[in-house]
C-alpha positions as CSV (number, residue, x, y, z in Angstrom):
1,X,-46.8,-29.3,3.3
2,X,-46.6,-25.8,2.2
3,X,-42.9,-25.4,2.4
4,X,-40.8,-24.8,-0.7
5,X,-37.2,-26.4,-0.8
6,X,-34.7,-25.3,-3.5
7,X,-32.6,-28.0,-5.0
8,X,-28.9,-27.0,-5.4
9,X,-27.5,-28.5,-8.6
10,X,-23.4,-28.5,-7.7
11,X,-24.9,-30.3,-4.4
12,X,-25.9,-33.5,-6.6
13,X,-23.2,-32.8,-9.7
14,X,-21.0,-36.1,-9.7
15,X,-23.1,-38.5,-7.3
16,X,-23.7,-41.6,-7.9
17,X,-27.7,-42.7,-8.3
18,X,-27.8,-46.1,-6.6
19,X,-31.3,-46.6,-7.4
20,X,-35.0,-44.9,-9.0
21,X,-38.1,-44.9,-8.7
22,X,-41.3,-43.7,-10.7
23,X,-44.9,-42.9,-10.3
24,X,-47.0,-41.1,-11.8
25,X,-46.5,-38.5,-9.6
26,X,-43.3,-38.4,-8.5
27,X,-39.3,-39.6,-9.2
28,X,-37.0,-40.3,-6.5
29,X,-33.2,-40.6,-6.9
30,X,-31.6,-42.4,-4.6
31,X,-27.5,-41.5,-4.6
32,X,-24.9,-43.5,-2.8
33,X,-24.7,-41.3,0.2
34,X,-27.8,-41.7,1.0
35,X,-28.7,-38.6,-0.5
36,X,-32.7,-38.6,-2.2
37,X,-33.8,-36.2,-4.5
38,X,-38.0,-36.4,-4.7
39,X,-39.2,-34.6,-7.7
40,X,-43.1,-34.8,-7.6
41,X,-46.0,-32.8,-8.3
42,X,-47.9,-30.9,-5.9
43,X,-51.5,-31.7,-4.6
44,X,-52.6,-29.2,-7.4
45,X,-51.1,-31.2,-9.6
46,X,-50.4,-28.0,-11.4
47,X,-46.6,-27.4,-10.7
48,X,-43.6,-29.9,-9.8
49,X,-41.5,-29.3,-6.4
50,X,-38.3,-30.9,-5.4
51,X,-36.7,-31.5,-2.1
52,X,-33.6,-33.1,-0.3
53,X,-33.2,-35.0,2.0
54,X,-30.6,-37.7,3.7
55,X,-31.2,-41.1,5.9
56,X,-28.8,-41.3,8.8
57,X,-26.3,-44.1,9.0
């Protein structure tokens, strides 16, 4: 789990969220496209990371 991602705001800039959901860890967007954006904290707990990623149709 190591790996850093980098979120690329224009990539998410007019999407539509279709759903969310908290924890107390994390937030997950869920866009239209099937797009998620997971925001969470890492198992430090000291800093937040953020990656991408896309369910296939």
């Amino acid at each position: 789990m190591g790996e850093k991602y980098t979120v690329i705001p224009e990539k998410v800039v007019g999407k539509t969220v279709e759903e969310i959901a908290i924890t107390d860890k994390s937030v997950v967007l869920k866009f239209d496209d099937n797009t998620f954006l997971d925001i969470y904290l890492d198992p430090t707990g000291k800093s937040l990371r953020t990656s991408t990623n896309r369910l296939k149709e």
